[in-house]
C-alpha positions as CSV (number, residue, x, y, z in Angstrom):
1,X,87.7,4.0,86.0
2,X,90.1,6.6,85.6
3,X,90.2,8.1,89.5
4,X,87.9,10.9,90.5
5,X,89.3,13.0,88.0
6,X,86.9,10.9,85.9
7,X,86.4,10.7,82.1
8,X,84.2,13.6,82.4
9,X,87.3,15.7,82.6
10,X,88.2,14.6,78.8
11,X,84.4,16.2,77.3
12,X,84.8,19.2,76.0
13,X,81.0,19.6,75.6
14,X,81.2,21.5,72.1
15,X,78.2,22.2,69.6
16,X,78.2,20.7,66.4
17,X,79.2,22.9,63.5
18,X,78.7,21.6,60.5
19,X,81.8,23.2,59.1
20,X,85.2,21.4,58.3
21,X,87.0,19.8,55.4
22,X,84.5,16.9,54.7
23,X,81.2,19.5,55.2
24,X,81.0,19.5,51.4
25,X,81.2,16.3,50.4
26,X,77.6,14.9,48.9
27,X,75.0,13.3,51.5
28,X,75.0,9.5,51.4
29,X,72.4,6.8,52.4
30,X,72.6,6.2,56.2
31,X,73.4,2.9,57.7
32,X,70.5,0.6,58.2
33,X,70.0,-0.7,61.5
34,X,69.4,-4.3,62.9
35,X,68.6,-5.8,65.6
36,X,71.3,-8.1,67.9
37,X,70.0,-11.1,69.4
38,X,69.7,-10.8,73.2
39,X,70.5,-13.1,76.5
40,X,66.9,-14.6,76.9
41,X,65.8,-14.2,80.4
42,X,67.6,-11.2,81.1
43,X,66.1,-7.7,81.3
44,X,68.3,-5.9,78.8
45,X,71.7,-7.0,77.1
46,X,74.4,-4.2,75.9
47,X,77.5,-4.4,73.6
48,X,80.5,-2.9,74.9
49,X,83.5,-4.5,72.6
50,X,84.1,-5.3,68.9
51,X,86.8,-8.0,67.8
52,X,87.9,-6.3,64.3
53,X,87.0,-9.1,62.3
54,X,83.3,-9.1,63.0
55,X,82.8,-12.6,64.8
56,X,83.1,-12.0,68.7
57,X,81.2,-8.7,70.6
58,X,81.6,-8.8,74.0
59,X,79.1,-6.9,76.7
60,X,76.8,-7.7,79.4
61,X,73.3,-8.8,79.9
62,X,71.1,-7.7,83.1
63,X,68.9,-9.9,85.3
64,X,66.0,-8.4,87.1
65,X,67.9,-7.3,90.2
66,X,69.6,-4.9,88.2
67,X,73.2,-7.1,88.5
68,X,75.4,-7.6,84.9
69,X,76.5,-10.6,83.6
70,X,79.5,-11.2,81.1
71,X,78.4,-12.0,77.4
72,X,80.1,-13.2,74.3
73,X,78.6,-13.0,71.3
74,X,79.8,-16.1,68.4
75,X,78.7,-15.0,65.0
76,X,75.6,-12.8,66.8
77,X,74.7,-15.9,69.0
78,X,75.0,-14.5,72.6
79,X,76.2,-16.6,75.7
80,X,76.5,-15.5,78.8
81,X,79.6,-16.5,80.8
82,X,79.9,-18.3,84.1
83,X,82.1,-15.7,86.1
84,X,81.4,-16.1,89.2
85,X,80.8,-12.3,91.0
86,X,77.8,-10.7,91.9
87,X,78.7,-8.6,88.6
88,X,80.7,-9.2,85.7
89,X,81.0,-7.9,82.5
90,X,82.9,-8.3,79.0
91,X,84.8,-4.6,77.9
92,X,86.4,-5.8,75.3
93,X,87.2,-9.0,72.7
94,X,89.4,-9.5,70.2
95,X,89.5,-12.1,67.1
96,X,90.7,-15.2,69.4
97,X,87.7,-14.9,71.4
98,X,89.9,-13.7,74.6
99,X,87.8,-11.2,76.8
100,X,88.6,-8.5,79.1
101,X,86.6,-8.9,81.9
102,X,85.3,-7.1,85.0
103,X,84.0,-8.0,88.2
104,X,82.5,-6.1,91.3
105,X,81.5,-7.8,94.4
106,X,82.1,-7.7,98.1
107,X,85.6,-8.0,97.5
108,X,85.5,-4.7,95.0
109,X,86.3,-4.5,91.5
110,X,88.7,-6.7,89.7
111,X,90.2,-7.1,85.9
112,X,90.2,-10.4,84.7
113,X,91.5,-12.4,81.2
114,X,89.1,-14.6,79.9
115,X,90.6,-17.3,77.4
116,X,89.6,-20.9,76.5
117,X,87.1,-20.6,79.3
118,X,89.5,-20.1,82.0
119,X,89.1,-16.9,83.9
120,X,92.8,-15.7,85.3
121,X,93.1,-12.5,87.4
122,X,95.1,-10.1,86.2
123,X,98.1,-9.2,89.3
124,X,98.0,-5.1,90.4
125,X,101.4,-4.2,89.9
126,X,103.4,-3.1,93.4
127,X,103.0,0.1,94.8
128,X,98.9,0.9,93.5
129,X,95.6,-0.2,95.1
130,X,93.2,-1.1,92.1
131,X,93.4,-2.0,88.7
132,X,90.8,-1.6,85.6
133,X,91.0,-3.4,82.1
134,X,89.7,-1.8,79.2
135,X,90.8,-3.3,76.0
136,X,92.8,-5.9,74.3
137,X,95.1,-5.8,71.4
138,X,94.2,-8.6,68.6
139,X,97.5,-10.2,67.8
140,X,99.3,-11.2,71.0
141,X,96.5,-10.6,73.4
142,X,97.9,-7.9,75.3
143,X,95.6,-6.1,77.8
144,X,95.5,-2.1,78.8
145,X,94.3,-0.7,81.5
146,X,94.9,1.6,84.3
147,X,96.3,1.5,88.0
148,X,95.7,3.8,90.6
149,X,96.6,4.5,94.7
150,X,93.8,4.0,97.4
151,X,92.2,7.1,96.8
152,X,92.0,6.7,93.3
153,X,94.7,9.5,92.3
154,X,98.0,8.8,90.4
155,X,96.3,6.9,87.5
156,X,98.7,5.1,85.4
157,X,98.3,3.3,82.1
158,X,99.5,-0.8,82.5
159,X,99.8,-3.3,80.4
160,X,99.1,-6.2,81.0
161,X,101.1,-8.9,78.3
162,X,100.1,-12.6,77.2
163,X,101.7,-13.9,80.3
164,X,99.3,-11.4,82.3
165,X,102.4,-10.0,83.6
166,X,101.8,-6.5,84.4
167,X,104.1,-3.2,82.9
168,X,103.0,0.6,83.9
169,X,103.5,3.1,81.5
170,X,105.5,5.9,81.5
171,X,104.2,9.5,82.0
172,X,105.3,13.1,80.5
173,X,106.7,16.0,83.0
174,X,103.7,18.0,83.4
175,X,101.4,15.8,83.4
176,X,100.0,13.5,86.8
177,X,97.0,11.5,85.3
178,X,96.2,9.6,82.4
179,X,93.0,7.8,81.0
180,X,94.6,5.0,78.5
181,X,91.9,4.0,75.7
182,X,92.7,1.6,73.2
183,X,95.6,-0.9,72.0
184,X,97.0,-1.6,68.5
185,X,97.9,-5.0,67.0
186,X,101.4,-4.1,67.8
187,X,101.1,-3.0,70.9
188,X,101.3,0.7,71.1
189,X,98.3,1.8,73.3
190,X,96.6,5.4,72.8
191,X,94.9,7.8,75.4
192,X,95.3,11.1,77.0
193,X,97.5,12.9,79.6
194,X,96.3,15.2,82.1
195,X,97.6,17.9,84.8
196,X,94.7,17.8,86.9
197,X,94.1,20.2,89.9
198,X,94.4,17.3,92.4
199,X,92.8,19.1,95.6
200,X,90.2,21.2,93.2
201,X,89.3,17.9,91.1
202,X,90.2,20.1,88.0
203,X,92.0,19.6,84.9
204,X,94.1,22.5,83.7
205,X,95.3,20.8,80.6
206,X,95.2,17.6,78.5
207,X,96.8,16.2,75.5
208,X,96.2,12.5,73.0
209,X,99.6,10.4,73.4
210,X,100.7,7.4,72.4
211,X,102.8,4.3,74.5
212,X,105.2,2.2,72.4
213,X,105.4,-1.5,73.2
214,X,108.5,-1.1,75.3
215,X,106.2,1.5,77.3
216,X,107.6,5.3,76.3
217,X,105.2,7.8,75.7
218,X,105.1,9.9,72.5
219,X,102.5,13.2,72.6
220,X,100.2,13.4,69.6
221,X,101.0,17.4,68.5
222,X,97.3,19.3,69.1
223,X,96.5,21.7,65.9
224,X,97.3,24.8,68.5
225,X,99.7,25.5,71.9
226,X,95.8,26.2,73.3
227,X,93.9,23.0,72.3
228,X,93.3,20.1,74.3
229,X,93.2,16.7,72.4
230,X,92.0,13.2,73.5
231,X,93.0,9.8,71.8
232,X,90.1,7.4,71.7
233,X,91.1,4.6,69.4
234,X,93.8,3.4,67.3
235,X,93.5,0.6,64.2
236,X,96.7,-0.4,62.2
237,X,98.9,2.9,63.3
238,X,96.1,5.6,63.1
239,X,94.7,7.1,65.8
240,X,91.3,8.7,66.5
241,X,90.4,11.0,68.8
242,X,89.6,15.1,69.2
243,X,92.0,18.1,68.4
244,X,90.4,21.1,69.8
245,X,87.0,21.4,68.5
246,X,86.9,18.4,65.4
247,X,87.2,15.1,65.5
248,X,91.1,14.1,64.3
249,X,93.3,11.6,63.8
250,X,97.0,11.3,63.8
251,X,99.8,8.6,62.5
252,X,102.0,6.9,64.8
253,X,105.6,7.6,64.5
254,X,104.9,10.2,62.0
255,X,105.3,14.1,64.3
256,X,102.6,15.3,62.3
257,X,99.5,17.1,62.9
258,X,96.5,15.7,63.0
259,X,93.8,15.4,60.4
260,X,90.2,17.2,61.2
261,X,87.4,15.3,60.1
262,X,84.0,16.7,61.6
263,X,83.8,20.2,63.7
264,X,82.2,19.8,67.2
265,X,82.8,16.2,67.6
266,X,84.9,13.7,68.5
267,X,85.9,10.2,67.2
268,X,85.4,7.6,69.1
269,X,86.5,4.3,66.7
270,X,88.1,4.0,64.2
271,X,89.0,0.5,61.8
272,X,91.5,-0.8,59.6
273,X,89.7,1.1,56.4
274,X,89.7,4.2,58.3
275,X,86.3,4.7,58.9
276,X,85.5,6.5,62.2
277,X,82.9,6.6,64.4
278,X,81.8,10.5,65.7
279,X,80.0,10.9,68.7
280,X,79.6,14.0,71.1
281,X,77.0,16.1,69.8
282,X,73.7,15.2,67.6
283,X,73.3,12.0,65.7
284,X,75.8,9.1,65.7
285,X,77.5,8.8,62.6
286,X,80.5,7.6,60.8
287,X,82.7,9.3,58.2
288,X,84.1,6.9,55.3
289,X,87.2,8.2,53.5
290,X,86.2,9.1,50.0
291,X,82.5,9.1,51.1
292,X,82.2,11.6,53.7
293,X,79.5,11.6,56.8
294,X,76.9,8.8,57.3
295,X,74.3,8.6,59.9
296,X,73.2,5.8,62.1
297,X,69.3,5.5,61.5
298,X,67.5,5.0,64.8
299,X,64.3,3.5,66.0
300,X,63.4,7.4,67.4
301,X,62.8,8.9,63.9
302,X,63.3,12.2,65.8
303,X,66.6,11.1,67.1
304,X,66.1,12.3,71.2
305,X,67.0,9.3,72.2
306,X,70.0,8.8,70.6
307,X,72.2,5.9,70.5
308,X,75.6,4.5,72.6
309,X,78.1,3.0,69.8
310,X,80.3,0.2,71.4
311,X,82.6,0.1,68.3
312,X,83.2,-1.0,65.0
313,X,84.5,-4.2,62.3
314,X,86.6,-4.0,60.4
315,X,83.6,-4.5,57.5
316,X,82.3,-0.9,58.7
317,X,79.7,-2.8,60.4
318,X,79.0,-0.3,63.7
319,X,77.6,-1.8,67.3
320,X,76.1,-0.8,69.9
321,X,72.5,-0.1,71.5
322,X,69.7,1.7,70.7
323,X,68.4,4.0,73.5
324,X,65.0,4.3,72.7
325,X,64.2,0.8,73.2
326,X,67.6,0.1,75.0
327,X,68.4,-2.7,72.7
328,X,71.7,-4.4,71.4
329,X,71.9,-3.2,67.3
330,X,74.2,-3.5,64.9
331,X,74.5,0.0,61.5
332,X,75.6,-1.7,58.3
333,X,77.2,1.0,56.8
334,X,79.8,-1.1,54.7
């Protein structure tokens, strides 16, 4: 998705340490999980986006060939769409029901807008080879993604508007990749910069920034001149991500440092109450302002199998699958 650079260049791989600002705070009940209704017929069904407001998920369901089909989920009733590729699936939705959709077939991979049941390809802007859409912003539909040259090098961010006109984003000097995450409601799109070792495949540095709607980049200021940071998410102006060794967040706009929340993770959602989903070493769990940590209960009671979290409502209702049995579930931890 984001050349061969890859978004294993942005782990950091670091242990859990149960140390930080919110270690103290008193243990509370974990969120209960439930099961998501599946595509009958097919041999397994994931969740991959969550509309803010709870009603749409978007993901894929599997037939018995191993191929992926586009889903949409209406108030936890799933349909699968008719897109027609060998593959498709559904990365992201937002609360019109509009999907950002993916294809692969002999033709390679495409991005795609899904809205109204009309599928419309989304252009590649001059001067790149491929394209790859990953989110969409819930107010005027606007769609991220990134670009990139034949060989899958000089990865840009793009945005893609209402019209499904296409705009790169800008990059900083010293920095030749980025991997572009998420999308606000008013348009400013997070991820992470990188000056990668292009003939080594290695990154030598990386830092969370920030694209304003009129496409400038901003860098989100890492706690130290050593630390990496990644942007992961952003919900009404605040940013999630990782600042060195703890998961973080950061305001837009604001020059400020970020805010630690959990040492030797990383946040991977966040919503409009500010509850953030960590991920990236033991348990999946959220953290609740003015509650501290929850976990996610599993179906493993031992926890090995872990979980992958697609995202979360604004309700602090959490999504994703369960790997034990690899099933769609949904962690009410409101």
């Amino acid at each position: 998705m984001y050349g061969r650079a890859g978004i294993a260049l942005l782990a950091l791989g670091l242990p859990l340490v149960l140390s930080g600002p919110n270690a103290s705070a008193a243990p509370t009940a974990a969120c209960a999980e439930h099961a998501v209704a599946e595509v009958r017929g097919r041999t397994a069904t994931d969740i991959r986006g969550v509309a803010p407001g709870g009603h749409y998920l978007s993901g894929a369901a599997q037939d018995g060939e191993g191929n992926y089909h586009a889903v949409r989920w209406d108030d936890g009733v799933p349909t699968e769409l008719p897109i027609p590729a060998a593959q498709s699936w559904a990365a992201d939705v937002n609360d019109d029901g509009q999907l950002v959709i993916g294809t692969s077939d002999e033709d390679g991979t495409k991005p795609w807008r899904y809205r109204d049941g009309q599928l419309v390809a989304l252009p590649i802007p001059a001067g790149y080879a491929s394209a790859t859409a990953t989110a969409i912003d819930n107010y005027r539909g606007n769609i991220l993604g990134t670009v990139s040259d034949a060989d899958g090098w000089n990865v840009r961010g793009v945005v893609w508007d209402a019209a499904d006109q296409p705009h790169v984003l800008s990059i900083p000097a010293g920095f030749n990749e980025v991997a572009v995450s998420d999308i606000d409601d008013d348009g400013v799109a997070v991820g992470t910069v990188l000056d990668v070792d292009i003939p080594h495949a290695r990154t030598r540095y990386q830092l969370a920034a920030y694209w304003l709607p009129d496409g400038t980049v901003r860098l989100f200021p890492p706690s130290s001149a050593t630390a990496w940071t990644t942007a992961a998410a952003i919900r009404h102006g605040v940013a999630a991500g990782q600042d060195g060794d703890s998961a973080a967040t950061w305001k837009v706009g604001t020059n400020g440092s970020s805010t630690a929340i959990a040492g030797g993770d990383k946040a991977q959602a966040i919503n409009s109450r500010g509850t953030v989903v960590l991920a990236g070493s033991g348990r999946p769990r959220v953290y609740q302002p003015g509650k501290g940590e929850r976990a996610l209960t599993l179906q493993d009671p031992g926890g090995a199998s872990g979980a992958s979290v697609a995202g979360l409502a604004d309700t602090d209702q959490v999504y994703g699958t369960d790997d034990l049995h690899h099933e769609p579930v949904r962690w009410d931890c409101s």
